[in-house]
N, CA, C and O of each residue as an XYZ file, in Angstrom:
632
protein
N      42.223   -190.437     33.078
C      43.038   -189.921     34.154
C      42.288   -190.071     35.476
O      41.135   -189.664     35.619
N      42.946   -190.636     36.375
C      42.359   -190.675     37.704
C      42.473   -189.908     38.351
O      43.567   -190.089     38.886
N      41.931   -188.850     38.814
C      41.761   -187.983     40.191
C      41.227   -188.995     41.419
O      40.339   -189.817     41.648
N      42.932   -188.060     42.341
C      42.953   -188.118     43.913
C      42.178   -187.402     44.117
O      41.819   -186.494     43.366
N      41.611   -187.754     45.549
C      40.659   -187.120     46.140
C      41.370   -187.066     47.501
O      41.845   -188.081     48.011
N      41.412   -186.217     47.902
C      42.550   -186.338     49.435
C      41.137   -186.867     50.623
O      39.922   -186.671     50.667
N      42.065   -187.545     51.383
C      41.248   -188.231     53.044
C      40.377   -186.855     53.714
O      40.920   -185.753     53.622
N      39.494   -186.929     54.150
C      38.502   -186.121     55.167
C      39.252   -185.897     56.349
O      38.630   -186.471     57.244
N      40.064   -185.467     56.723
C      40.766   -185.255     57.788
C      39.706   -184.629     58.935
O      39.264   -183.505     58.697
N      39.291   -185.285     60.132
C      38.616   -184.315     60.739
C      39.248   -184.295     62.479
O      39.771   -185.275     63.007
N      39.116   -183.423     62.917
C      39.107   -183.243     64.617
C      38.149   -183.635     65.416
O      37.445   -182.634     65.551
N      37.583   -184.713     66.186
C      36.579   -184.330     66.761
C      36.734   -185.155     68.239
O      37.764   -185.824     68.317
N      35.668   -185.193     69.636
C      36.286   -185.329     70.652
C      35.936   -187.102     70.581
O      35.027   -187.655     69.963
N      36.708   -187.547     71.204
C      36.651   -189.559     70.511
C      35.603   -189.700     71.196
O      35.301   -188.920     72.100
N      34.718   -190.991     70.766
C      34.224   -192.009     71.048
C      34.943   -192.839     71.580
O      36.146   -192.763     71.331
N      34.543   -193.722     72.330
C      34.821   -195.042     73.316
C      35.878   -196.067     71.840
O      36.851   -196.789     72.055
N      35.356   -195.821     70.708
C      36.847   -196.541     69.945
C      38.041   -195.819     69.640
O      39.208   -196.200     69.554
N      37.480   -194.628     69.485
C      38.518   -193.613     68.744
C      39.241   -193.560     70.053
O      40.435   -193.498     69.761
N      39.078   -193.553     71.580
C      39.343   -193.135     72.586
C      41.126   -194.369     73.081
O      42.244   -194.254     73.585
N      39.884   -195.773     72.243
C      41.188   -196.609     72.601
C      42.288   -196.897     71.576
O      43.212   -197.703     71.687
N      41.986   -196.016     70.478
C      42.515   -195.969     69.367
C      44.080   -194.957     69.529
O      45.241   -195.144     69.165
N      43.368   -193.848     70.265
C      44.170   -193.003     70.766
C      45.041   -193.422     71.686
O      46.183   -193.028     71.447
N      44.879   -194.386     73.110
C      45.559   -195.154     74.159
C      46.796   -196.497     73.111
O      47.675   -197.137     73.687
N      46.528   -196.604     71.667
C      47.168   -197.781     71.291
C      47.982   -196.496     70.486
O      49.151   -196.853     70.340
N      47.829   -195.536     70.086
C      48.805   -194.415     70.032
C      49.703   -194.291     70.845
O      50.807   -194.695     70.481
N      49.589   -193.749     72.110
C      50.145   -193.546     72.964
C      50.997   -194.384     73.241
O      52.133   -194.005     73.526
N      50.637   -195.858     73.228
C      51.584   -196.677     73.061
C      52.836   -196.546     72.173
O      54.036   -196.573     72.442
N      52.281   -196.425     71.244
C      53.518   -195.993     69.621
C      54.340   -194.922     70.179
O      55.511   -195.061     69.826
N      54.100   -193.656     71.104
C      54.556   -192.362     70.731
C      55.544   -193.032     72.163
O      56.745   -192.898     71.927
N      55.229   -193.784     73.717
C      55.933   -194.333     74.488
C      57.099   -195.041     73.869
O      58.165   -194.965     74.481
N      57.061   -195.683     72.806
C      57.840   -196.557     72.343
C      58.890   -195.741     71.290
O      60.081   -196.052     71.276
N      58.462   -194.877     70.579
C      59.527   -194.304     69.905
C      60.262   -192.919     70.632
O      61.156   -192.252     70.111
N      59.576   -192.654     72.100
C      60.138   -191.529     72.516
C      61.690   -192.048     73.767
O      61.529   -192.855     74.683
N      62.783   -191.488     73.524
C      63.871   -192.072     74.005
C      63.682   -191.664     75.860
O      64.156   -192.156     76.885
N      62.787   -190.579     75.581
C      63.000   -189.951     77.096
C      62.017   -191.292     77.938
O      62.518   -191.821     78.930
N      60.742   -191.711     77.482
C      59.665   -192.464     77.925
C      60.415   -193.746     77.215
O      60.595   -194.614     78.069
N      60.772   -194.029     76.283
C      60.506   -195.718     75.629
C      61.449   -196.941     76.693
O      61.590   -198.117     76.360
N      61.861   -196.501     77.642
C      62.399   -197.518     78.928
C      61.553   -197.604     79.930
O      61.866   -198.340     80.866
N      60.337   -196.905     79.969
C      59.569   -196.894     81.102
C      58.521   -198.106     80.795
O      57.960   -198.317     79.720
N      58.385   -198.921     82.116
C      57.182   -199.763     81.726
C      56.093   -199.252     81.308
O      55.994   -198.106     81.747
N      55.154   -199.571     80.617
C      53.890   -199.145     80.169
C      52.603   -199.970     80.702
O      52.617   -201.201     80.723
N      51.316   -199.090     81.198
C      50.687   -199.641     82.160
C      49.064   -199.297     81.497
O      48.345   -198.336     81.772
N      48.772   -200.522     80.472
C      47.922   -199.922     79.301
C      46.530   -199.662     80.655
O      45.715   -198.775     80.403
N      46.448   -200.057     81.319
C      45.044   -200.148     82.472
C      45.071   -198.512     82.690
O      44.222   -197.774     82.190
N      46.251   -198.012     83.569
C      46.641   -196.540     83.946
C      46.435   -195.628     82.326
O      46.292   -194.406     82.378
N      46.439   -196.075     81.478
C      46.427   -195.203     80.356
C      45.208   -194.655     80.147
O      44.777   -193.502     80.170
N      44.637   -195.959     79.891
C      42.649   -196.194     79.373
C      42.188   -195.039     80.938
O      41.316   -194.175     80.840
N      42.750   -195.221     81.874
C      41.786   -194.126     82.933
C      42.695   -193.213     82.870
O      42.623   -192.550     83.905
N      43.587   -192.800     82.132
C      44.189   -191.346     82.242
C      43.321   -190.815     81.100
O      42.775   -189.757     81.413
N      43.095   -191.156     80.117
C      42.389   -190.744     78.675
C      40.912   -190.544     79.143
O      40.219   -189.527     79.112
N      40.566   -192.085     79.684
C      38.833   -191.281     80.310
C      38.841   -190.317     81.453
O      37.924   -189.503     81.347
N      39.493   -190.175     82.375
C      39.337   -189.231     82.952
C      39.651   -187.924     82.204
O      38.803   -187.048     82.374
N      40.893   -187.545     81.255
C      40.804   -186.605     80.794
C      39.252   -186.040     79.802
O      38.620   -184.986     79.729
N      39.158   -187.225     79.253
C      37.892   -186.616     78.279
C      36.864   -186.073     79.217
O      36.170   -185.108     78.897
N      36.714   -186.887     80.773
C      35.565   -186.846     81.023
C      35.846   -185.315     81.815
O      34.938   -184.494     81.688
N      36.924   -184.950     82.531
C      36.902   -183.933     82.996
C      36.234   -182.187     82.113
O      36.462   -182.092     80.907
N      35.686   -181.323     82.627
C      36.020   -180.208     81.599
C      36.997   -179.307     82.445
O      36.575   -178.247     82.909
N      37.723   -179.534     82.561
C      39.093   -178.747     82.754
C      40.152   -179.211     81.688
O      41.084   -178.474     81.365
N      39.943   -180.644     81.079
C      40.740   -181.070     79.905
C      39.978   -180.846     78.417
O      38.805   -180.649     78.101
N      40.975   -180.950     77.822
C      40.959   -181.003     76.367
C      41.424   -182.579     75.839
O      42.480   -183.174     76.057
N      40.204   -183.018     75.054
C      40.852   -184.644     74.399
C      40.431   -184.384     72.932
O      39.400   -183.852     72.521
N      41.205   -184.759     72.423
C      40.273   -184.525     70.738
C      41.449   -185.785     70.147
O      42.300   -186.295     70.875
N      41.257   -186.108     68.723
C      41.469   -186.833     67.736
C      41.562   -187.317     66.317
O      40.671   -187.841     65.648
N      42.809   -187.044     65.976
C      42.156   -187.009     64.449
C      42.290   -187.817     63.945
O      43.196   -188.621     64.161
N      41.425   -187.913     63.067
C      40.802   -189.277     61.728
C      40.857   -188.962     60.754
O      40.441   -187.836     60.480
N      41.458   -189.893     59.639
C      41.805   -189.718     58.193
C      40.894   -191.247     57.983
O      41.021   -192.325     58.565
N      39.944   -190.804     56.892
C      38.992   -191.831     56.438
C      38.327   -192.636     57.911
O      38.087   -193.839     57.806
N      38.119   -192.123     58.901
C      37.904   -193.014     60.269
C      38.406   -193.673     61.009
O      37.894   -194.280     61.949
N      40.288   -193.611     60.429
C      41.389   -194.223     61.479
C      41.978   -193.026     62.467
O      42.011   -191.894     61.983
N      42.313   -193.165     63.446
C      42.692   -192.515     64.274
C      44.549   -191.969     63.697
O      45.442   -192.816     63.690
N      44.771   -190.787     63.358
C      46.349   -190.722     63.254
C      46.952   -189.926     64.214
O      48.120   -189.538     64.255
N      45.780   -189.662     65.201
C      46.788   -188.716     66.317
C      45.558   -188.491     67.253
O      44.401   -188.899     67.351
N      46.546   -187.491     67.994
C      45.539   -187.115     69.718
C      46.130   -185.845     70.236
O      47.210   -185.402     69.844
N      45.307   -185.233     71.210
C      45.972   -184.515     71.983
C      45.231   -184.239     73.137
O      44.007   -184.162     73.023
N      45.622   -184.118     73.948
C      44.971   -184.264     75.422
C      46.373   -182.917     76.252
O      47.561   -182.955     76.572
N      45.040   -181.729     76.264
C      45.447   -180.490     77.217
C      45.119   -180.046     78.537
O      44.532   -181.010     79.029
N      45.161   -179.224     79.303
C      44.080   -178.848     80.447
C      44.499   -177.668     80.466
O      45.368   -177.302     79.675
N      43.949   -176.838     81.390
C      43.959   -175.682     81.875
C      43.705   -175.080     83.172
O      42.578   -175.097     83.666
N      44.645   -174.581     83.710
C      45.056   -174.701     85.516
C      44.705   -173.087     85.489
O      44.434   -172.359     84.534
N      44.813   -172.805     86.900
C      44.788   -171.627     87.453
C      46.248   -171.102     87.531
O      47.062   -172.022     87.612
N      46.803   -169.806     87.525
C      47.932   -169.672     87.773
C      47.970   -169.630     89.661
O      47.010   -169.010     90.119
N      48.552   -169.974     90.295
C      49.109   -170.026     91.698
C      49.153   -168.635     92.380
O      49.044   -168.598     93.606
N      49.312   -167.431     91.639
C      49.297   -166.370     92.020
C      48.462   -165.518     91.102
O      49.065   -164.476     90.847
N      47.306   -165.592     90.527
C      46.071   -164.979     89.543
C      44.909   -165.690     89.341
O      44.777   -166.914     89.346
N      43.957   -164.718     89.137
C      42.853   -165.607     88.986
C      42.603   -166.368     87.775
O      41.866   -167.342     87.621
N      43.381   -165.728     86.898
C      43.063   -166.147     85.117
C      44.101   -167.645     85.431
O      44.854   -167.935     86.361
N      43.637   -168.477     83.966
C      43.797   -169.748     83.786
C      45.046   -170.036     82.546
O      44.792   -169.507     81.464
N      45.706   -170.434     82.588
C      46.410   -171.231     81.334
C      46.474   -172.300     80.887
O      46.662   -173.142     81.764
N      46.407   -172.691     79.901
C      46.680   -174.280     79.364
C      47.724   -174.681     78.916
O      48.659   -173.916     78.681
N      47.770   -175.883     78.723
C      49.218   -176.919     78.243
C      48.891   -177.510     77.751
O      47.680   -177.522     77.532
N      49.751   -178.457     77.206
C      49.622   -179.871     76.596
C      50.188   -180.859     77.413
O      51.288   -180.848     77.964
N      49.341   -181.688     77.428
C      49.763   -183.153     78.354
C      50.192   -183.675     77.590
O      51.419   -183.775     77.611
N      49.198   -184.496     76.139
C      50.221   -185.098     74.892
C      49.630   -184.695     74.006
O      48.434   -184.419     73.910
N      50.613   -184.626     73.144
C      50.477   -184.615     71.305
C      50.739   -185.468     70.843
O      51.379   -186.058     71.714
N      50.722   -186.150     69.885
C      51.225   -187.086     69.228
C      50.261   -187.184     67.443
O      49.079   -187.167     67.098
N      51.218   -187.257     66.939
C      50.845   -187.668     65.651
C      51.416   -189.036     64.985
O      52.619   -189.071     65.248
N      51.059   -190.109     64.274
C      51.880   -190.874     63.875
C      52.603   -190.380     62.697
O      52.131   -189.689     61.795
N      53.918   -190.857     62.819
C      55.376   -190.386     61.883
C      54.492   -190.750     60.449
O      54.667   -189.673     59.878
N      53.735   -191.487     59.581
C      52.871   -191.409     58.382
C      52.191   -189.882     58.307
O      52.329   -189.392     57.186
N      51.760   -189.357     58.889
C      51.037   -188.417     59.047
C      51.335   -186.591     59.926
O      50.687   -185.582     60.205
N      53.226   -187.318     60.086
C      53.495   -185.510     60.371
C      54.152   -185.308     59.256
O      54.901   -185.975     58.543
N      53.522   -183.775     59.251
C      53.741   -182.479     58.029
C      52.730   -182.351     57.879
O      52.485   -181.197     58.233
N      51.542   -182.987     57.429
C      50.799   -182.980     57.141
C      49.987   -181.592     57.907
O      50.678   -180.793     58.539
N      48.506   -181.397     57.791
C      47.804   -180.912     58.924
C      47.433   -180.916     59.963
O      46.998   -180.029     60.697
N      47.702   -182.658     60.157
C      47.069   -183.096     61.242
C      47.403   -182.209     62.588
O      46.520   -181.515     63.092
N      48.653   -182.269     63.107
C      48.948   -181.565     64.230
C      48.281   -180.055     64.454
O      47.991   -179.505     65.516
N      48.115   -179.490     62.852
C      48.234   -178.220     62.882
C      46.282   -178.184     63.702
O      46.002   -177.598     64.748
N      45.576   -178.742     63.084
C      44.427   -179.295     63.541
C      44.086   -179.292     65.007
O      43.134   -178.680     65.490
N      44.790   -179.894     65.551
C      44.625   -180.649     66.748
C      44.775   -179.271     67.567
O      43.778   -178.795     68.110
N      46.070   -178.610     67.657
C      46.482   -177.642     67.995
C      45.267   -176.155     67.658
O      45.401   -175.178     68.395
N      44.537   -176.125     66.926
C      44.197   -174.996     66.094
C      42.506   -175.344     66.968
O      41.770   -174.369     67.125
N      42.098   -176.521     67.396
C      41.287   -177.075     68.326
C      41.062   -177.249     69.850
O      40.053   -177.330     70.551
N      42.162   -177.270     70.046
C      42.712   -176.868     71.391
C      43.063   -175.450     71.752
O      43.159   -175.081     72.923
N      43.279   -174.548     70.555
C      42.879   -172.786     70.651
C      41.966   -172.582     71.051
O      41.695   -172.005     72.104
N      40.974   -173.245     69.891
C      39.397   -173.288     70.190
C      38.437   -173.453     71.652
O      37.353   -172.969     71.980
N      39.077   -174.067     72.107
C      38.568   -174.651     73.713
C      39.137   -173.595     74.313
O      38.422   -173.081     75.173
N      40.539   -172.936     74.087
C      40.990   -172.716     75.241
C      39.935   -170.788     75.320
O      39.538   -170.016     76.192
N      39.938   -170.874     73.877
C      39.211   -169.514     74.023
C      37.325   -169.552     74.303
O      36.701   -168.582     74.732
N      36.976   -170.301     74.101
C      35.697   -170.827     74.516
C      35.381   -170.674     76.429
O      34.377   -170.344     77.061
N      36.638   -171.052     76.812
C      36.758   -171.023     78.244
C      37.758   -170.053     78.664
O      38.705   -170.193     79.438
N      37.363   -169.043     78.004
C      38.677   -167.908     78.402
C      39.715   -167.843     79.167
O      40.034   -167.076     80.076
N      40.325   -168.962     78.573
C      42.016   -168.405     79.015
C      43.001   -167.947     77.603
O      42.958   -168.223     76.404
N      43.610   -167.364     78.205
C      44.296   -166.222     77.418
C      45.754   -167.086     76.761
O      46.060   -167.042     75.569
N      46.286   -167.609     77.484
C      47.392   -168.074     77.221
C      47.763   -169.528     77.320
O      47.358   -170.238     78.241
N      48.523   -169.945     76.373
C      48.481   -171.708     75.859
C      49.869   -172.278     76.171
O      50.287   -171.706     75.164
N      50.540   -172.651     76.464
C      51.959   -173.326     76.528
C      51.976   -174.808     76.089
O      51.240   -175.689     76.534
N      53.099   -174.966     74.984
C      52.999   -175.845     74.683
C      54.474   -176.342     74.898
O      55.348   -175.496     75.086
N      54.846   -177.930     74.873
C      56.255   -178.129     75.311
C      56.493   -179.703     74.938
O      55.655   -180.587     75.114
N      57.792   -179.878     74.391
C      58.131   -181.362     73.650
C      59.304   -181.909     74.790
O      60.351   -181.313     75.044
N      58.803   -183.319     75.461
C      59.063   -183.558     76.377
C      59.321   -185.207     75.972
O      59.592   -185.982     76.889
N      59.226   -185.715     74.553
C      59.526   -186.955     74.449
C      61.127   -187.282     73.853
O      61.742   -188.346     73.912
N      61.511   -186.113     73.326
C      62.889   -186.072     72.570
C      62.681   -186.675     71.521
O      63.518   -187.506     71.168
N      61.489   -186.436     70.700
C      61.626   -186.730     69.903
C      61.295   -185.502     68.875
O      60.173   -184.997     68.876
N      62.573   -184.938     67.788
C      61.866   -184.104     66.943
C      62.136   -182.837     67.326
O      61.841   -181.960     66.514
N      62.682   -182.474     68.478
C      62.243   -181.180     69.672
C      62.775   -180.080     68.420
O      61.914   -179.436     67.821
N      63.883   -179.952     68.154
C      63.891   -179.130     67.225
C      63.100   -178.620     66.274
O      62.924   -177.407     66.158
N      62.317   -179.888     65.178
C      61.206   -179.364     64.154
C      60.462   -179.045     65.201
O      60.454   -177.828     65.386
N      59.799   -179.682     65.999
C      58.684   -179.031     66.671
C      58.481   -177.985     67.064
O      57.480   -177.379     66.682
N      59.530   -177.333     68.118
C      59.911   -176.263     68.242
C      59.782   -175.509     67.398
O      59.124   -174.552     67.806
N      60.179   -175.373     65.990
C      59.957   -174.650     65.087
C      58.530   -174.418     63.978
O      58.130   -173.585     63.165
N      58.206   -175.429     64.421
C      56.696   -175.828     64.128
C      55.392   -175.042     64.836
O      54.339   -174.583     64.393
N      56.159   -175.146     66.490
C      55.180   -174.145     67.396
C      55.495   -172.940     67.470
O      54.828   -172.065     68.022
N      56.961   -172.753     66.695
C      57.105   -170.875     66.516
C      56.245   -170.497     65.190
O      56.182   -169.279     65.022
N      55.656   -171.173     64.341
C      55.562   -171.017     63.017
C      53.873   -170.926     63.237
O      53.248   -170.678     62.206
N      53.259   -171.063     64.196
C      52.026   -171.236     64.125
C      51.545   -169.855     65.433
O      50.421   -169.501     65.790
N      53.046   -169.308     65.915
C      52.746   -167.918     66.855
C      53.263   -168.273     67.779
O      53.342   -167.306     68.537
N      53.827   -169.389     68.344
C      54.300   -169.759     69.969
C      55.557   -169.314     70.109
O      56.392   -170.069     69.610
N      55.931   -168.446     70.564
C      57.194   -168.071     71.146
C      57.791   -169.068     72.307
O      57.195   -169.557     73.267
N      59.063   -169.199     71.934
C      60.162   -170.160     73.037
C      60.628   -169.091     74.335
O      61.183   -167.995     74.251
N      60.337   -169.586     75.129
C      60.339   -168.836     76.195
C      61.026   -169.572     77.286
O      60.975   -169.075     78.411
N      61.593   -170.567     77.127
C      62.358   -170.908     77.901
C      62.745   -172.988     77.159
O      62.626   -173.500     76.045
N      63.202   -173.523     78.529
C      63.841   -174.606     78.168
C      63.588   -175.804     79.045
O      64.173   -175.688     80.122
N      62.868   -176.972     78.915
C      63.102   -178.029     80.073
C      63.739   -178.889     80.306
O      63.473   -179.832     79.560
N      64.308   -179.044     80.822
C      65.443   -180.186     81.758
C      64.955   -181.092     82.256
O      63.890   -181.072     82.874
N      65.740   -182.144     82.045
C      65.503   -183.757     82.958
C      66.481   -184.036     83.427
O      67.482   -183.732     82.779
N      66.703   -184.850     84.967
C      67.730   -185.571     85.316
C      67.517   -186.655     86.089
O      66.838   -186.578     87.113
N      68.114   -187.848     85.647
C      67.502   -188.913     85.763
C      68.108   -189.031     87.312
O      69.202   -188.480     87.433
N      67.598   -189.636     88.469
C      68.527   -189.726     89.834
C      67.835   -191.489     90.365
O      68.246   -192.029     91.392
């Protein structure tokens, strides 16, 4: 009898491959998202949106790897509120590849980006699905892990 051994799933903040591994993601998640997949894509603007995020510490970049392939990303920050001194964070992107949601991965990424955000004490996290893709599971995905829906975002194209 053969025993599975499940993949090493790990989180950690990329390297210069994992980094462009993550940017050829991004590509994938542009292309299957209906709200983004008409927009030109500008792989130069990407590669310095990703290094600047990693390099900043006001952002969050991390990545996860199953056996040493990249199956996802997430890239957060954390602002000041406009009227307080305390800080909140967001998500800029998530993305997981469609092989690899349900899984942990997201739950990971997310559960890592807690990690930071409490490391650098801010109190409160907002998270928000802005590709149309999924918005429903997700939504229910980020109530299931403690995130309350607190409101709704709108687009209009002009």
């Amino acid at each position: 009898m053969n025993i599975i051994v499940p993949p090493t799933i790990e989180v950690t903040e990329p390297d210069d491959e994992q980094l462009l591994d993550a940017v050829r993601l991004g590509e994938a998640m542009w292309s299957e998202s209906p709200v983004y997949g008409g927009m030109k894509q500008d792989i130069a603007k990407m590669i310095e949106f990703a290094y600047n995020a990693r390099a900043s510490d006001h952002s969050f970049f991390n990545v996860v790897t199953v056996d040493n392939s990249c199956y996802g990303f997430m890239i957060g920050e954390r602002a000041p509120y406009g009227f307080h001194d305390s800080e909140f964070a967001y998500d800029r992107l998530l993305y997981v590849t469609p092989t690899r949601r349900g899984s942990v991965a997201a739950r990971m990424l997310i559960q890592a980006f807690e990690d930071w955000c409490k490391l650098h004490g801010v109190g409160r996290i907002m998270l928000g699905v802005t590709t149309g893709v999924h918005a429903a599971q997700t939504e229910k995905f980020y109530n299931k892990l403690g995130y309350q829906t607190i409101g709704a975002l709108t687009m209009k194209e002009i």
